[in-house]
C-alpha positions as CSV (number, residue, x, y, z in Angstrom):
1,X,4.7,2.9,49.7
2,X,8.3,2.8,47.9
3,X,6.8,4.8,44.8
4,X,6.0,7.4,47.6
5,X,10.0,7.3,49.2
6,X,11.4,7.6,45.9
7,X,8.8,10.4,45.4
8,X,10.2,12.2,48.6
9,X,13.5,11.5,47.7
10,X,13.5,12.9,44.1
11,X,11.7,16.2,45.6
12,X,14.3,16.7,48.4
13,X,16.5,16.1,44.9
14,X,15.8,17.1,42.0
15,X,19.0,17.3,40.2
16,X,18.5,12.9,40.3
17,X,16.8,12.5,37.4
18,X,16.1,8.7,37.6
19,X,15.4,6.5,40.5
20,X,15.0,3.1,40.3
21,X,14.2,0.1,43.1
22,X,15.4,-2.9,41.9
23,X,15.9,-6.7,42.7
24,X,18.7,-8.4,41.9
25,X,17.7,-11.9,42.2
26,X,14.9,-11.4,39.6
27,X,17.2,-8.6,37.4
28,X,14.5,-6.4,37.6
29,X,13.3,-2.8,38.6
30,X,10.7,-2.9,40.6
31,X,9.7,0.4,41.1
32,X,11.1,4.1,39.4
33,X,10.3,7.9,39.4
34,X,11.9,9.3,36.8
35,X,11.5,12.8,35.1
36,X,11.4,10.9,31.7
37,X,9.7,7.6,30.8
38,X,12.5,4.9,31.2
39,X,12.0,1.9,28.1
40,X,12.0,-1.2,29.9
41,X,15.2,-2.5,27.8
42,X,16.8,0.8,29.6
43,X,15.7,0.0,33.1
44,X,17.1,-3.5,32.9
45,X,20.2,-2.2,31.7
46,X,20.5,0.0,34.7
47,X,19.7,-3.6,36.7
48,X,22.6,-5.0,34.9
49,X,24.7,-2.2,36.2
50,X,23.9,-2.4,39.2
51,X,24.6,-6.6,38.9
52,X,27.9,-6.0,37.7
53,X,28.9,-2.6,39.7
54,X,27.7,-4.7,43.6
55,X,27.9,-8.1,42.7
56,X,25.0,-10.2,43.2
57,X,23.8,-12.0,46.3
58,X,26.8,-14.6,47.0
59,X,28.6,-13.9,43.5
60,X,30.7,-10.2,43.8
61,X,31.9,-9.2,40.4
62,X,34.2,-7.0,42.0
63,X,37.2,-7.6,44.5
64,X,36.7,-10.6,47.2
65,X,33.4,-9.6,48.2
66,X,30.0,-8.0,47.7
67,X,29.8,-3.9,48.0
68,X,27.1,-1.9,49.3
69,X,28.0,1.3,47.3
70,X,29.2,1.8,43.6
71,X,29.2,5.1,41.6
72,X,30.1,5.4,37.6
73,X,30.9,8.9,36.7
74,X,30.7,10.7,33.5
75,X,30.4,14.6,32.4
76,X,26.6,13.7,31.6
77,X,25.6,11.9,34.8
78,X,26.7,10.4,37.9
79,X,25.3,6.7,38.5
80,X,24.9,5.6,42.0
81,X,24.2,1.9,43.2
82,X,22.5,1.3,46.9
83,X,22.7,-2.0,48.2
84,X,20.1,-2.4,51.3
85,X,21.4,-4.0,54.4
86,X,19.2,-6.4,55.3
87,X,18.4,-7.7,51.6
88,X,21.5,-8.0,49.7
89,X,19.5,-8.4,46.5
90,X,17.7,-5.2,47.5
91,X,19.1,-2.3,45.5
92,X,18.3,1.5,44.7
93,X,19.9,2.3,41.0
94,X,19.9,5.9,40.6
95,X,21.1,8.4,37.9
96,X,22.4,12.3,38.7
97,X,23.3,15.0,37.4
98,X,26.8,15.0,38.2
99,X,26.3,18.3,40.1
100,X,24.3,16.4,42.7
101,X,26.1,16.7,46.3
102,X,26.8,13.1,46.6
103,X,27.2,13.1,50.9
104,X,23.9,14.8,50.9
105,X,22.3,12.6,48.2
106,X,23.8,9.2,50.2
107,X,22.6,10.6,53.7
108,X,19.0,10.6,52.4
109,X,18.9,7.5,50.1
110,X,20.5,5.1,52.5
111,X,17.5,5.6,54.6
112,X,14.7,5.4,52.1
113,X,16.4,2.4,50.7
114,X,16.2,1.1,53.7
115,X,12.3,1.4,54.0
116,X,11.7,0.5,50.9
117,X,13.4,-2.9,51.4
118,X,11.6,-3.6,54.8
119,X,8.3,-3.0,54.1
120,X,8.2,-0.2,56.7
């Protein structure tokens, strides 16, 4: 089920090259779709990011308190970090070209996110 919702998401856009569902309690990605093969040490990295850029479950790294959102930009690539509502820990990592239209890109990945984290 979530490898087909980041499968639908990566169709509808194509111009995010690396999707990645990942658990921040256990620092690890779960799931990916990726146009290239990700090397594990490379995925956890990303996990890391996504650690440090939210703030875990009950420890922000950030500010006063958790975030749901976080995006690094560079000329290469955009990076955008999902937090799921209902599973704080529950987190899509994802990495754009950085001509991706972001509001677009957010309006769609908040949902699947949110499927992916509930099961449904």
């Amino acid at each position: 089920m979530a490898s087909e919702e980041l499968d639908a998401l990566h169709s509808q856009f194509p111009q995010c090259e690396t999707l990645a569902f990942a658990d921040l309690s256990a620092d690890m990605v779960l799931v990916t779709n990726t146009d290239a093969p990700q090397q594990r040490e490379a995925l956890n990295a990303l996990c890391a990011d996504a650690a440090k850029s939210l703030g875990k479950p009950g420890s922000p790294n950030f500010g006063d308190g958790q975030s749901d959102t976080a995006l690094i930009a560079t000329r290469e690539r955009l990076t955008i970090f999902l937090r799921a509502s209902g599973e704080p820990a529950d987190v899509l990592c994802c990495i754009c070209k950085p001509t991706i239209d972001v509001s677009a890109f957010l309006a769609a990945a908040r949902p699947t996110l949110q499927k992916i984290s509930s099961g449904s």
